[in-house]
Every structure is written in structure tokens, then in C-alpha cells.
MARKERO-248077 format. One line per 5 residues: for each residue x, y, z of C-alpha. Coordinates in steps of 0.5 Angstrom, whole numbers. Each point is the difference from the previous one (the first is absolute). Layout:
X,Y,Z  ...
***
This chain:
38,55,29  -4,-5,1  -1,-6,-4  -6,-3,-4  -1,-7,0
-5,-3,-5  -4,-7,2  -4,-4,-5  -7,-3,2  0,-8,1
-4,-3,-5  -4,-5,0  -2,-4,-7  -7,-2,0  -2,-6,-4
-8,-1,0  -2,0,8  8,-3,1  5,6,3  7,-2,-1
6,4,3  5,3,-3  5,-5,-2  6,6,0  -1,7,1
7,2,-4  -3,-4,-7  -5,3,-5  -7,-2,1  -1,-4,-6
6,-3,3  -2,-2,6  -6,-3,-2  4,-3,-5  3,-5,6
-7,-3,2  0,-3,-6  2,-6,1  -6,-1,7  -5,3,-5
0,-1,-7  -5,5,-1  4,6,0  4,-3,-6  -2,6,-5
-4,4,5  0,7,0  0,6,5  -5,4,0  1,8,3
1,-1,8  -5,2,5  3,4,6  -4,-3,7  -1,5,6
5,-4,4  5,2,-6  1,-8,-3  0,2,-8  -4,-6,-2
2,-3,-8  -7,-4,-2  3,-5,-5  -4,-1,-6  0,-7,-4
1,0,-6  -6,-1,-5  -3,-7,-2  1,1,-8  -5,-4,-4
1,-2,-7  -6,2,-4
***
């Protein structure tokens, strides 16, 4: 009998034209971006978008800023 073993893709989350690396592999990806926050405060109240899977198997998250809201 053989075993199976299950590997998750690294994730890179992509912030405009800056990729940053996946902090810890073990959290959620909301919480992993979560620790950049402190180094770039545009992540704060971001969201992720559906990743993207590349050829050299990274699943990129793109990180949406949240929209600037008008009053108006």
C-alpha cells in the first residue's frame, strides 16, 4: 500500500508591481497577509481576489485595495 501525500503550492501575494512572500504557509491567506500590515499599511482592509495559478506552480493572490469612497 502506498501513501499519498498532498503538497500545497507556495503563494506569493502581489500588491501592485511588488510580490511578497508567503509569511507562513500554515495560516489562511487573509492571515498571512495580515502580518504585513505593520510594513504596508495598504494592506489594511484589503482584500484578495480568486489566485491566479502560474506554469512554474506559485498560486499568486492579486491584493485589492479597497475602494476610496466619496461623499456625494
Amino acid at each position: 500500500m502506498t501513501a499519498t501525500t498532498i503538497e500545497t503550492p507556495p503563494r506569493v501575494f502581489r500588491l501592485g508591481a511588488l510580490e511578497l512572500a508567503d509569511p507562513d504557509a500554515s495560516l489562511s491567506a487573509e492571515d498571512a497577509l495580515a502580518l504585513y500590515a505593520p510594513n504596508f499599511p495598504q494592506v489594511q482592509g484589503a482584500t484578495l481576489a480568486a489566485p491566479e495559478f502560474r506554469a512554474d506552480g506559485t498560486l499568486v493572490y492579486p491584493v485589492e485595495r479597497p475602494t476610496v469612497k466619496t461623499k456625494g
